[in-house]
C-alpha positions as CSV (number, residue, x, y, z in Angstrom):
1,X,88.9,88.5,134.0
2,X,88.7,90.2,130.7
3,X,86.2,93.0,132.1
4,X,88.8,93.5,135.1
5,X,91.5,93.8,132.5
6,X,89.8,96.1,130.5
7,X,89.2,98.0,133.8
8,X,92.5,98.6,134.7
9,X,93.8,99.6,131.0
10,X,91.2,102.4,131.1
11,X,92.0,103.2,134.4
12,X,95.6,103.3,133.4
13,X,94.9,105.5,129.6
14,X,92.8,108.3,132.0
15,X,96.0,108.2,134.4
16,X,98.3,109.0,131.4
17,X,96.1,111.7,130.1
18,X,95.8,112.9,134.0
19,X,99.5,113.0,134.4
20,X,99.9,114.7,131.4
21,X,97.9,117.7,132.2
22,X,99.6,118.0,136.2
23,X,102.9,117.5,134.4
24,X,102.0,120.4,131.6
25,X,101.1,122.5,134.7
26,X,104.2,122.0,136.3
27,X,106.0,123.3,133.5
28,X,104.4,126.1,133.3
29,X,105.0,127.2,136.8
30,X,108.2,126.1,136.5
31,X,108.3,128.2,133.8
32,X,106.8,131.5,135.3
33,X,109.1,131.1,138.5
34,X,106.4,129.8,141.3
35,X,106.7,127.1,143.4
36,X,105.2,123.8,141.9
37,X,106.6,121.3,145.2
38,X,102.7,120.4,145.6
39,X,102.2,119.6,141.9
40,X,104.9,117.5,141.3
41,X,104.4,115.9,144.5
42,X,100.6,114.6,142.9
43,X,102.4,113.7,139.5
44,X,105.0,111.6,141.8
45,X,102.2,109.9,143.8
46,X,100.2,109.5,140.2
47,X,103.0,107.3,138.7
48,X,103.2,105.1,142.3
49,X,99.5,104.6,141.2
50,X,100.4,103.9,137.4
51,X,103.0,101.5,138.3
52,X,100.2,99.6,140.8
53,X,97.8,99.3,138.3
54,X,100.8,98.2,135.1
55,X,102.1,95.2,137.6
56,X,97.7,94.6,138.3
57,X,97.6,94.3,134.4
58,X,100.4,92.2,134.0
59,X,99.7,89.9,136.9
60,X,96.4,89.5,135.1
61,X,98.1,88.1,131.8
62,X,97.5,91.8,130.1
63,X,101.8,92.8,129.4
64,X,102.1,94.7,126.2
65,X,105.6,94.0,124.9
66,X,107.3,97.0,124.1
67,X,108.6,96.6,120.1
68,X,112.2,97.9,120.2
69,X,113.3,100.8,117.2
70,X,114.2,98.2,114.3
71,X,110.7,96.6,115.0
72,X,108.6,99.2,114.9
73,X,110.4,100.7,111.8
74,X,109.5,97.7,109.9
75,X,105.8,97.5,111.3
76,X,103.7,97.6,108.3
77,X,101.2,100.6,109.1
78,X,99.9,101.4,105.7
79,X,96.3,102.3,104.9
80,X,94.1,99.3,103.3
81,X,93.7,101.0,99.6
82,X,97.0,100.5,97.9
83,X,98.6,103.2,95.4
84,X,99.1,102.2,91.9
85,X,101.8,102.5,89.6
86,X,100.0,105.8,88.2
87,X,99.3,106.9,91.7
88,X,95.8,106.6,91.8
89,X,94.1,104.5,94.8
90,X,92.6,101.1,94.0
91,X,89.4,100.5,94.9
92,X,88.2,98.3,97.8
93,X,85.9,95.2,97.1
94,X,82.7,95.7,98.8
């Protein structure tokens, strides 16, 4: 089950990168006046695809909870080496 999970979340991180290209396109059409019905018709049908393979995932026990604005302010996403009081990086055991 963990190989078929892993599946589907690279299956889903190649969608997103996908979606974001067809959806840069449209834009730029959009932008230079031409019709863009067919491209954001493919972006459309690529997010009923997404959302198949997010409720796949999370039938399979793979949700990733989304951490709301006050969580992820106070996530603690510092590099390992610490700064000293002087401002000069400790060094790492090895």
């Amino acid at each position: 089950m963990d190989n078929k999970l892993n599946e589907i979340r690279r299956k889903i991180r190649f969608l997103r990168a996908e979606m974001l290209g067809a959806e840069d396109n449209v834009r730029k059409r959009v932008n230079r006046g031409e019709d863009c019905a067919e491209d954001a018709m493919h972006v459309m049908a690529m997010r009923v695809v997404m959302l198949g393979l997010i409720a796949e995932r999370n039938r399979l026990g793979g949700e990733e909870r989304l951490l709301n604005v006050d969580e992820r302010l106070t996530m603690d996403c510092r590099a390992a080496g610490r700064k000293r009081s002087n401002g000069a990086l400790e060094r790492r055991d090895r």
